[in-house]
N, C-alpha and C positions, 0 to 999 in steps of 0.2 A: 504494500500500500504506500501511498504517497502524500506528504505535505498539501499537496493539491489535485485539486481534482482535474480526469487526464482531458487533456485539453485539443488532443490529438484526434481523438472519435470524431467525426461532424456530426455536425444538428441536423438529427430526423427533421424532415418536411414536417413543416405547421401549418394550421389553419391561416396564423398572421403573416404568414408568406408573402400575401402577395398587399399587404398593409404596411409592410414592412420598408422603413426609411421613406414614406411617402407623406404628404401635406395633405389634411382635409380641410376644404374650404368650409367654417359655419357659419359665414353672412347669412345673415337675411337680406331679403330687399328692401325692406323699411331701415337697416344699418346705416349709416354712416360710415363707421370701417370695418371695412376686413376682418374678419378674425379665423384664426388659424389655430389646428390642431398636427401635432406633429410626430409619426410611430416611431418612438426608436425599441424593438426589441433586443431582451441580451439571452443568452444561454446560461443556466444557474444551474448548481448543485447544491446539494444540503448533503453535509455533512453525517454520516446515520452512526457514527461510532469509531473506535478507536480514541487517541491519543498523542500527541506527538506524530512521531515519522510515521506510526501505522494506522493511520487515521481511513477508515472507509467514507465513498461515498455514495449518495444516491443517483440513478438513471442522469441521464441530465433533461432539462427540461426548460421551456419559455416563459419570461414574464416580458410584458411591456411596460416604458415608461411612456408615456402622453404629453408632451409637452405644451401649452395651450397661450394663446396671445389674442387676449381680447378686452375690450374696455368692458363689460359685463361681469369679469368674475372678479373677484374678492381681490387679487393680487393681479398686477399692471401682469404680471405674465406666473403662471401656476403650472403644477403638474400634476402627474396621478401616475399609482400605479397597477396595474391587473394581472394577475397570476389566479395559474390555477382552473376553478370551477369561473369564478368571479370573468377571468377572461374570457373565456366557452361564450356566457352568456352576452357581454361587451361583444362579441365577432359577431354574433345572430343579429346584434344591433347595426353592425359597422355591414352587414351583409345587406340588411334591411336600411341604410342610406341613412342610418342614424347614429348618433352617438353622446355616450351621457359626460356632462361638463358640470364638474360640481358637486351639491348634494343630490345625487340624483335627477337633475334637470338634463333633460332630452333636447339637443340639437340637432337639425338635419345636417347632413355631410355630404359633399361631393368631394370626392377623391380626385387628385390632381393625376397627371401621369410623371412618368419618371425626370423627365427633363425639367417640366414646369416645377417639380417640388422641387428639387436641385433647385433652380432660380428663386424659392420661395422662401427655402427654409435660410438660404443664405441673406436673403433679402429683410425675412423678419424677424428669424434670428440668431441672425447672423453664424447658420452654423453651417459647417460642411459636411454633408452628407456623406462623398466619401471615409475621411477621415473619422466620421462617427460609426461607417458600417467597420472602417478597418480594425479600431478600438475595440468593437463590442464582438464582432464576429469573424476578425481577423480577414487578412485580404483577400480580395477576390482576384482568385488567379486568373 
């Protein structure tokens, strides 16, 4: 066993595949601005035993972080995060062109395509999609 969990295995296909490093737009048309939602998933493990150098771990498995930029919520810019069961039901949502911001409040979502989120998530905030797929899920060869 190892200090860490192997990092080597890839990540089984997900549901959030194809949500994954992309921008949803949740204006409304009564908005003033823009407001954006932004997937970054990572691959995690939990730790199920051991100690030191012989430390086991569990399957590996997805959570998402949500990044969100809107004058609506609580903080000029918030996140969230969904693992688990809590995700499953979040993707039914994000399938169904919706997505929850907050305490449970439901926004409509239209997903951007690849290029456009690249231009988006740079644009609002200020991040690079590359280098955040590189970080979380190592490079794409």
């Amino acid at each position: 066993m190892s200090w860490r969990p192997p990092t080597t295995a890839p990540t089984p296909p997900h549901r959030v595949d194809r949500y994954a490093f992309r921008v949803g737009d949740l204006s409304r048309p009564d908005d003033k601005d823009t407001s954006y939602a932004l997937v970054l998933p990572m691959t995690v493990w939990t730790q199920t035993g051991g100690h030191l150098w012989w430390r086991r771990w569990s399957d590996p498995y997805v959570e998402v972080e949500v990044w969100i930029l809107a004058d609506w919520v609580q903080e000029a810019y918030a996140d969230g995060w969904w693992q688990q069961d809590a995700l499953h039901d979040e993707l039914d949502l994000w399938d169904s062109g919706q997505m929850t911001v907050g305490n449970d409040t439901r926004r409509a979502v239209q997903w951007l395509d690849d290029q456009t989120s690249a231009r988006v998530a740079q644009q609002a905030f200020d991040a690079d999609l590359a280098a955040l797929r590189a970080e979380r899920i190592g490079p794409v060869p």
